[in-house]
N, CA and C of each residue as an Amber inpcrd file, in Angstrom:
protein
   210
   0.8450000  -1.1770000   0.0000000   0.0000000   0.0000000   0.0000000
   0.8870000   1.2360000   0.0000000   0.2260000   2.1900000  -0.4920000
   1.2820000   3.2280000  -0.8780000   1.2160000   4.0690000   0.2550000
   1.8270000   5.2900000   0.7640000   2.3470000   6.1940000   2.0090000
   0.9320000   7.4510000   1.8810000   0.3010000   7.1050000   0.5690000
  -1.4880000   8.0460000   0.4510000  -1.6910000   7.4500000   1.9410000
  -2.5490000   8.4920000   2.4740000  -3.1750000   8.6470000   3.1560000
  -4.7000000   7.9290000   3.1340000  -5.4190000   6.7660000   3.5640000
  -6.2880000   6.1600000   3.4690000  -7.5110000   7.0720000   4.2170000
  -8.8100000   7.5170000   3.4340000  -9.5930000   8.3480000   4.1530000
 -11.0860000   6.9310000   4.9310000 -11.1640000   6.9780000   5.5400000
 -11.8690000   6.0400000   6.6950000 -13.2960000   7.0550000   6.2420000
 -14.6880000   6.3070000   5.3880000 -16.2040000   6.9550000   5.4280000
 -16.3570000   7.6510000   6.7550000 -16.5380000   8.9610000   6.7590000
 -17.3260000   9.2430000   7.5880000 -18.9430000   9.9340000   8.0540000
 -19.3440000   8.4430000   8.4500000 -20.6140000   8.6500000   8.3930000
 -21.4710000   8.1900000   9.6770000 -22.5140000   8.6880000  10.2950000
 -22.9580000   8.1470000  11.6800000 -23.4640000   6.7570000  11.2420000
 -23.6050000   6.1070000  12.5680000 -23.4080000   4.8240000  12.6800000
 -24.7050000   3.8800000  12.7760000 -25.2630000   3.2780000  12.4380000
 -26.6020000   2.5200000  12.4120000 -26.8830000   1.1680000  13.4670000
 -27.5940000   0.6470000  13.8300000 -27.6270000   0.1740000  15.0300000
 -26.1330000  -0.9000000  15.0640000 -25.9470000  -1.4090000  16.1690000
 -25.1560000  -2.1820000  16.8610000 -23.6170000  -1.3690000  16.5210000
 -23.4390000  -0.0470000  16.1550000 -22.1830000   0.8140000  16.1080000
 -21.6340000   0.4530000  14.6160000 -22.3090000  -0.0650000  13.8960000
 -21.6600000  -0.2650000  12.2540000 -22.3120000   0.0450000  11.3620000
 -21.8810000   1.1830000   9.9840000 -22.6860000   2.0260000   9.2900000
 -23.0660000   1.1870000   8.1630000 -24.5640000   1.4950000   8.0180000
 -25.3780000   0.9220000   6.9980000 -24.5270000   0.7980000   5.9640000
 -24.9180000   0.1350000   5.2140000 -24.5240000  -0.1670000   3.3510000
 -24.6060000   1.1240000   2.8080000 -25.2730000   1.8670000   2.6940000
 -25.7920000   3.2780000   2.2540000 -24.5620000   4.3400000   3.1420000
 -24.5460000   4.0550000   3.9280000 -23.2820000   5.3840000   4.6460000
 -22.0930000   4.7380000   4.4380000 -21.8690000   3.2250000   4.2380000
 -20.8870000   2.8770000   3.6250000 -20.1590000   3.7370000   2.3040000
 -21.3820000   3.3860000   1.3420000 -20.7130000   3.7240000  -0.0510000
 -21.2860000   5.2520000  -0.1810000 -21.7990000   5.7800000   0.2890000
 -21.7420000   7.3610000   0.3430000 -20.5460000   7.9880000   0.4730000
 -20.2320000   7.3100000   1.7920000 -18.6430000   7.9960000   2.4350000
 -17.3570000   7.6480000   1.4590000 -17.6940000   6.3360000   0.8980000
 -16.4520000   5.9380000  -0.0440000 -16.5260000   6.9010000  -1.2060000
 -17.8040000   7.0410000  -2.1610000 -18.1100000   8.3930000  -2.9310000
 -17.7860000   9.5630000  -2.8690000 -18.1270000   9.7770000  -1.5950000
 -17.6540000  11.5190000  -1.6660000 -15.9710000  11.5170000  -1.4540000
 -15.0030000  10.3910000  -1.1560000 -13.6450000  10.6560000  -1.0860000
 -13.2610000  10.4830000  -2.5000000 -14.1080000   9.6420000  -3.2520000
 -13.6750000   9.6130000  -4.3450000 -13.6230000  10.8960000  -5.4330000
 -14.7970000  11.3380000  -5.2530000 -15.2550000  12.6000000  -6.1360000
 -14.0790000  13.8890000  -5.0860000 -13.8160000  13.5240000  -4.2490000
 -13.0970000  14.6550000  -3.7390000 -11.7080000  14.3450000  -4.1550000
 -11.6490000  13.2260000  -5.1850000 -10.2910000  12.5500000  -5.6950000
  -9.0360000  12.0230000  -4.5370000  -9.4630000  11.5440000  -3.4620000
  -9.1990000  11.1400000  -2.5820000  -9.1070000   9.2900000  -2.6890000
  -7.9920000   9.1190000  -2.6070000  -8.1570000   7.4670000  -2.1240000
  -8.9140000   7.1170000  -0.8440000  -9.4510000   6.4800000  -0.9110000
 -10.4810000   5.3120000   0.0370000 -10.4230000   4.4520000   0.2310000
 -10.5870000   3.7180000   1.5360000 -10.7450000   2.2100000   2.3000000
 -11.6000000   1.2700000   0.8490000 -10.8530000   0.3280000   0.5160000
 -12.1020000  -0.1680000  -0.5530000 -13.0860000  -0.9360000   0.8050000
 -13.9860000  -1.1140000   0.7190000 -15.3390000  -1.4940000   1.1210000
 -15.5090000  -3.3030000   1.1230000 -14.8800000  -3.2300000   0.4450000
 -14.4790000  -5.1600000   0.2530000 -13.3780000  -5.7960000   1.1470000
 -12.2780000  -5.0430000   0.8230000 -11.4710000  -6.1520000   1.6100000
 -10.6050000  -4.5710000   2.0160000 -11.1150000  -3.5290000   1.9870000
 -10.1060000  -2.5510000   3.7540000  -8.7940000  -2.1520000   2.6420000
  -8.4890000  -2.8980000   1.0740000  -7.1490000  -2.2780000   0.4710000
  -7.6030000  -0.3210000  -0.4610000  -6.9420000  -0.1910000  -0.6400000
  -6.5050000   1.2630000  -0.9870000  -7.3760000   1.5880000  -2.6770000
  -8.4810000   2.2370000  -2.9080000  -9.6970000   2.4680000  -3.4470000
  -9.4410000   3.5870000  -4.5180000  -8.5060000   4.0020000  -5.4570000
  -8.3740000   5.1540000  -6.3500000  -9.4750000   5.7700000  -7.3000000
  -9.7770000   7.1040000  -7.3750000 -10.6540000   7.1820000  -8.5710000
 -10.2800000   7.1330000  -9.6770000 -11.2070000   6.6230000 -10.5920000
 -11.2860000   6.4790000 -12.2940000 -11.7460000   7.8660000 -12.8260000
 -11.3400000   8.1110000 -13.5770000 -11.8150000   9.2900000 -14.5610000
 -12.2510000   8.6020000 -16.2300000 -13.1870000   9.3860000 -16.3710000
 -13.6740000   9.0160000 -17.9780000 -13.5370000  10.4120000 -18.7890000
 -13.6050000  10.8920000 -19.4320000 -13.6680000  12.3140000 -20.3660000
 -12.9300000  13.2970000 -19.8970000 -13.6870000  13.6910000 -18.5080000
 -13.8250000  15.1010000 -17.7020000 -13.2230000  14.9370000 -16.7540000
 -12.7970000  16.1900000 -15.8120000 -11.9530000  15.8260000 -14.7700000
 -12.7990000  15.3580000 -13.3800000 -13.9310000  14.9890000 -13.4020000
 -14.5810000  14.1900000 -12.4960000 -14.4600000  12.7960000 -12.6330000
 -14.6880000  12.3520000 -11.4880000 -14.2720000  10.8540000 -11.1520000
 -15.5690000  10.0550000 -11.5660000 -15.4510000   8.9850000 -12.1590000
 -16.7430000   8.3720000 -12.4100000 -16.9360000   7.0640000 -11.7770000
 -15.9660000   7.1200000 -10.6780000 -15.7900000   5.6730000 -10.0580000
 -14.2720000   5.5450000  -9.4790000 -14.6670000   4.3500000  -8.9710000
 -13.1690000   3.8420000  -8.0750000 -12.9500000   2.7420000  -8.4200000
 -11.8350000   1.7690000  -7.6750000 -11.1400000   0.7940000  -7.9360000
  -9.7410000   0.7420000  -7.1760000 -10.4210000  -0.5890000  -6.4010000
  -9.5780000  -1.2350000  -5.7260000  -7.9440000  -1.3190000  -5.7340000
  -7.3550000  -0.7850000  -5.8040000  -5.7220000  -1.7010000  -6.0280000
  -5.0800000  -2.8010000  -6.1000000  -5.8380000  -3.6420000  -4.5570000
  -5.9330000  -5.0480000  -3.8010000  -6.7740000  -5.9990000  -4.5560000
  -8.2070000  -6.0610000  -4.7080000  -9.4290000  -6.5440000  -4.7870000
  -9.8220000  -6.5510000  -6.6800000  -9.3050000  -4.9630000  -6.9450000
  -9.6770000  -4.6460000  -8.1260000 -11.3870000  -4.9170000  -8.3300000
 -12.0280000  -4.1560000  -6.8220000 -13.3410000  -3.9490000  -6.8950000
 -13.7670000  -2.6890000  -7.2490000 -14.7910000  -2.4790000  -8.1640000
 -14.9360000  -1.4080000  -8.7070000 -16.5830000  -1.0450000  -7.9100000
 -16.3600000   0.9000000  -7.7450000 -17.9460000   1.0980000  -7.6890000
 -18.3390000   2.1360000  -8.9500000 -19.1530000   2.5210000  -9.1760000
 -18.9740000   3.8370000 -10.0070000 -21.0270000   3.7980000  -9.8710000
């Protein structure tokens, strides 16, 4: 894993102290669109955004997992 800085979702927490599916991939989204690497959501490895055309991100992808969201 590279010396980036991994940004951890932050989002409030849904019962038993662990955030819904929905505040999951919200929080992974907005680091992405903020072009920020992210916790991938699968297996915890390092989450980069994709770009298509424009300089907005149209998605992420794993490093580790090579799980994609977009």
């Amino acid at each position: 894993m590279s010396t980036l800085a991994l940004t951890a979702p932050s989002v409030s927490h849904g019962l038993g102290g662990e955030p819904t599916l929905d505040e999951l991939l919200t929080g992974v989204w907005e680091g992405l669109v903020a072009h920020r690497a992210v916790r991938c959501p699968a297996c915890g490895g390092e989450m980069q955004p994709i770009y298509g055309v424009h300089a907005r991100p149209v998605g992420g992808r794993c490093t580790r997992c090579e799980t994609e969201v977009s």
